[in-house]
N, C-alpha and C positions, 0 to 999 in steps of 0.2 A: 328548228323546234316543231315537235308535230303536231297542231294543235289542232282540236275541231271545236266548229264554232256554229254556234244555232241562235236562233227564233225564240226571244219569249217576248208574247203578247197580249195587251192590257185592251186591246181594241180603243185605243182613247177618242174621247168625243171633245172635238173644235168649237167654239164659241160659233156662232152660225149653221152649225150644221146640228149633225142628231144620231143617238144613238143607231138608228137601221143600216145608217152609213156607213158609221165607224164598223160595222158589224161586215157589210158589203167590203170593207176596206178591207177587211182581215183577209179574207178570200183573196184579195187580190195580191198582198203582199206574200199570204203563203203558197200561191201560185208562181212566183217570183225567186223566193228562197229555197221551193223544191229546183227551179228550174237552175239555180245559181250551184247548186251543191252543198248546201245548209244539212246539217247532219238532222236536225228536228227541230219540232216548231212548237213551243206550248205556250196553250191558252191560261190565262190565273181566273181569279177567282175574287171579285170584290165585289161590296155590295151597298148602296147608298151613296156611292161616289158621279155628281154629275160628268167626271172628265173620264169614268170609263164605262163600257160597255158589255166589258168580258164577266156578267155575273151568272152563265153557263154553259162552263168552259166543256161540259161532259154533249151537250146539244154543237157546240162547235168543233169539237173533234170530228164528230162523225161528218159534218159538213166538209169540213179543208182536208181530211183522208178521203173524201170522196172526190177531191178536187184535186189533189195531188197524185204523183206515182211512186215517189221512192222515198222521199224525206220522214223519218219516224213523226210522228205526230202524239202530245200526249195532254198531259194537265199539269200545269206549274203554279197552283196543285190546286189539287181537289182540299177544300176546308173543314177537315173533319170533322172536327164541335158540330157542321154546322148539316150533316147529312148521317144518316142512318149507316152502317158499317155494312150489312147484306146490300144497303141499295146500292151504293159504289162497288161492290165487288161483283153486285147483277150488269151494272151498265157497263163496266168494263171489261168485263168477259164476254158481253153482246158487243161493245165495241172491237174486241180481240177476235170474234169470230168474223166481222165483217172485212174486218182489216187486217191479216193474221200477219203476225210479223212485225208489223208500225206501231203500236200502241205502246204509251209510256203513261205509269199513273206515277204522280210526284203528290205527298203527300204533307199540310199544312197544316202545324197543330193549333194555329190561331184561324180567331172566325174570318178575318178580312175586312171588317167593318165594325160599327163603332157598337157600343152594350145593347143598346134598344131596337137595333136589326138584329144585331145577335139572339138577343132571346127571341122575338119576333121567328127567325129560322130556325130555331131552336122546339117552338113551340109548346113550350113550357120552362117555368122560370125554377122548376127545378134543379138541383146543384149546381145552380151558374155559378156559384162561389167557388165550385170544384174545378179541379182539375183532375178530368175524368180520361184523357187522353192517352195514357196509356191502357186502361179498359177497351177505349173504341178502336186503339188499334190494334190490340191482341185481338179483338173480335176479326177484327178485317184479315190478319194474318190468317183464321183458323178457318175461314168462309174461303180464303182463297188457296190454300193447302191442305192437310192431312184432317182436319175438322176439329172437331172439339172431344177432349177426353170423356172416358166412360163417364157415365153419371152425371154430365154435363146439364144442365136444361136447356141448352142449345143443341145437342149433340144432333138431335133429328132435322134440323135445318140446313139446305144444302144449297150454295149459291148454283144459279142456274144461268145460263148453259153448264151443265157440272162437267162435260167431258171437255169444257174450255181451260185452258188455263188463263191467271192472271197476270197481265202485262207484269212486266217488271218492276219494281215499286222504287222509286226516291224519295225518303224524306230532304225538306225542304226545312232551314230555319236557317239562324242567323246567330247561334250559341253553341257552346259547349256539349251543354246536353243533348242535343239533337243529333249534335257530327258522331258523338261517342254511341246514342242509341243507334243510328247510322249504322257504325261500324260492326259493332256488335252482331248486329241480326243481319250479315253481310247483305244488305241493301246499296243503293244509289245514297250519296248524298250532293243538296245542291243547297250554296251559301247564299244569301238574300242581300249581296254587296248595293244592287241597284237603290235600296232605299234603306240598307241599315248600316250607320255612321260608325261599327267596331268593324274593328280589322279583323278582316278573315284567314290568317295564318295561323290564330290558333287553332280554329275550329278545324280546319281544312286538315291541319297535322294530328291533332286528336281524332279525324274520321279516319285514317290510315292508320295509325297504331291502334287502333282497339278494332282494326278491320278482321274479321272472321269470311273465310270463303262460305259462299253459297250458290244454290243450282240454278240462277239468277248471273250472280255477279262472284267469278271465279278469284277478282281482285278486283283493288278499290276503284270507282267511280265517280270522280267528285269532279263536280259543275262550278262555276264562279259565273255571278248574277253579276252582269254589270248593266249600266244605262251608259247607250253611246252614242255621237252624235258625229258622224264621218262627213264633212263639207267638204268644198272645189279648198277653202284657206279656213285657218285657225279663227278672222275675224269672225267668216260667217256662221259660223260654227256653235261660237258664242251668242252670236246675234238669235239662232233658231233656238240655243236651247233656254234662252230668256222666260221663255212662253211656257216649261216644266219650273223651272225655281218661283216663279209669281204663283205659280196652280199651289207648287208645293207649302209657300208662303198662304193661301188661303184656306189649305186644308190644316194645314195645323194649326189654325187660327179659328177653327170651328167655321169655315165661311167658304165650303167646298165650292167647285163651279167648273165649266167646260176650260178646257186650253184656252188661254188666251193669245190673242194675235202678237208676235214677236213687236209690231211698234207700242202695240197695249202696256206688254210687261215694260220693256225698255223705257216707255214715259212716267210708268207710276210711281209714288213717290215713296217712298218707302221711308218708315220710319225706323232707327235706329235698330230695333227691336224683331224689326220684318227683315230688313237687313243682314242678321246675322243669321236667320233660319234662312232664308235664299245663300248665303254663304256655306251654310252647311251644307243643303244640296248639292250646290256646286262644287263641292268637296268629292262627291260622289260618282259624278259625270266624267265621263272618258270621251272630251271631245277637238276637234280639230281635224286637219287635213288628212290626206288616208295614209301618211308615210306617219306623223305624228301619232294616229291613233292606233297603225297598229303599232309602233314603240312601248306605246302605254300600254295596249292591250297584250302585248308580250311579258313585259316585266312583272303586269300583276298577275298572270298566268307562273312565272316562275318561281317569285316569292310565293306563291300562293299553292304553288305543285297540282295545281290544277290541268285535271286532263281536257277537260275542254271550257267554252267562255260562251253565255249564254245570252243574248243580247237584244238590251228593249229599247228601241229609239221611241220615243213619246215628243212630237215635233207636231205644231201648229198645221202643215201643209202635206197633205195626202204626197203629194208627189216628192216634197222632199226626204222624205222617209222611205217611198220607195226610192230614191238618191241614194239616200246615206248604204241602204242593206247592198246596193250596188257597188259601191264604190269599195267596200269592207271586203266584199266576196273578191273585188279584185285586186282590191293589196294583197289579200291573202290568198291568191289563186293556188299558190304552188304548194299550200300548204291544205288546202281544202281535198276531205276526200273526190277522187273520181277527175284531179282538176289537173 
C-alpha cells in the first residue's frame, strides 16, 4: 500500500515546563521528520488551551521552512472565523515566496477555542450568531485567484505579493459538509479523526464523489488526522498516552491544563463520568508497538481510501515523541517517499 504519512503539530505544553519550549520542541521534531522523509509538517491553530502552544501556526511556518529542506510545511489550519480573509491570503503568498514550493494552507471553519476567545479574536461580537464562512472563504478564494467580479466593492483589492501564488488550499473538518464543499471546489481535504469520535468513511467517500479537477489538485487529495502513540510494547504505549485522555478528560470538563505526567493520569481517580470521556479518547488513539501501529494505521487508511495519514503524537516526554515519529518512520520505511 502506498501510503504517505506526515507531521501534524499542537506544540503541546508539559506540566513543568512552558509554552517557549514546547515551541523550541517543534523545531526540533520538524527537524527530525524532514530528516526521516515525512511528506509535511502542519502547525494548528488553538487558543486558550494551557496544553498547547501552537496558537500561531502562520509565525511557525515560516520558522520550521526555514529549519528544514524538503518536507512541505503548512497550517492544519489556519481558523478562519478567526483572521481576516486578505490577511491569510497576504501571509501566505509571503510565506510562498520565501519558501516556493513547500507551503500548504489547510483551512478551519471553526474558531479552535471556546465563544469568549472567539469573539475576543474576532473583535467584535457582530454576527457571532452567524455562520459567515462560507462569505470568508469565497473572499479568500477571490484574493487568491481570478479576483472579484465587475462591480464588486472588493474588486480593487489585490492580495500582495500579487505575482505570488497561493499555496494550495485543504479544507479541514470532520462532516459531510466540508468533504463535499472540499470536493467540489477541487481542493485538498483533510478529516479531524485525531479528536472527532464520527467515522470518517463517510466523509472521506463524499470528498471524492463530488471531487471536481482543479489547477491545484488534478484528483482527490484526502488526509486522515489520526493521534498516535508508536512505543518499544503495546503496555508502554498505553502507559504514555494516559497523560492526552486525563488532559482530554479536563478540558471537556471546563478545567483545561498542561499534559500531565503519565504516573499523574494513571493515579487519578476518575469518576465514573470522567471515565467514560477518557474512554472515548481512547477510542480515538492509534497506539502500540510499531508492527501493531502501523496494522491499524493501514486498515484505517483503507476503509477510509485515504491517500495519506497525518499524524499528532501529544505525549508527556519531549523525547518520547521524538521516539514514537522514529519508530513510525521505520516501520513504514519502505513505504515512505525517498526511503
Amino acid at each position: 500500500m502506498d501510503l504517505r504519512l506526515s507531521v501534524l503539530d499542537l506544540s503541546p505544553v508539559s506540566s513543568g515546563s512552558n509554552g517557549a519550549q514546547a515551541l523550541r520542541n517543534t523545531l526540533e521534531v520538524a527537524r527530525l521528520a524532514d530528516r526521516l522523509g515525512y511528506e509535511r509538517y502542519w502547525l494548528a491553530e488553538h487558543h486558550n488551551l494551557p496544553s498547547v502552544a501552537s496558537s500561531a501556526p502562520e509565525v511557525m511556518i515560516g520558522h520550521v521552512a526555514s529549519e528544514t529542506s524538503h518536507i512541505r510545511v503548512g497550517a492544519g489550519g489556519i481558523m478562519l472565523p478567526n483572521h481576516a480573509p486578505l490577511r491569510v491570503a497576504e501571509t501566505f503568498r509571503v510565506l510562498e515566496a520565501l519558501h516556493p514550493g513547500r507551503i500548504d494552507l489547510g483551512i478551519g471553519r471553526a474558531p479552535g477555542t471556546d465563544p469568549v476567545t472567539a469573539t475576543v479574536l474576532r473583535r467584535s461580537r457582530d454576527g457571532q450568531g452567524a455562520d459567515d464562512f462560507p462569505q470568508q472563504f469565497s473572499e479568500l478564494l477571490a484574493f487568491s485567484g481570478g479576483g472579484f467580479p465587475e462591480g464588486h466593492p472588493l474588486r480593487s483589492v489585490i492580495a500582495m505579493p500579487s505575482e505570488v501564488r497561493l499555496p494550495p488550499i485543504w479544507l479541514l473538518g470532520s462532516s459531510g459538509y466540508s468533504a463535499r464543499a472540499a470536493g467540489e471546489m477541487g481542493l485538498g481535504y483533510a478529516f479531524a479523526s485525531h479528536f472527532s469520535p464520527a467515522a470518517p468513511a463517510p466523509a472521506m467517500r463524499a470528498y471524492r464523489e463530488s471531487f471536481e479537477p482543479s489547477e491545484n489538485f488534478e484528483r482527490p487529495s484526502a488526509i486522515l488526522a489520526v493521534s498516535v502513540i508508536c512505543a518499544e510494547t503495546n503496555e508502554h504505549a498505553e502507559e504514555l498516552a494516559s497523560s492526552m485522555q486525563l488532559a482530554w478528560v479536563r478540558m471537556r470538563s471546563g478545567n483545561p491544563g498542561p499534559l500531565p505526567s503519565p504516573e499523574e493520569a494513571m493515579a487519578y481517580p476518575y469518576t465514573p463520568a470522567e471515565r467514560r470521556l477518557a474512554d472515548t479518547y481512547r477510542s480515538m488513539q492509534v497506539l502500540g508497538d510499531p508492527r501493531t501501529v502501523r496494522t491499524r494505521i493501514e486498515k484505517l487508511a483503507q476503509h477510509t481510501v485515504a491517500d495519506e495519514v497525518i499524524v499528532t503524537t501529544n505525549v508527556y516526554d519531549h523525547d518520547e515523541r521524538l521516539s514514537s515519529y522514529e519508530r513510525l518512520a521505520e516501520v513504514f520505511k519502505i513505504l515512505m517517499p525517498g526511503k
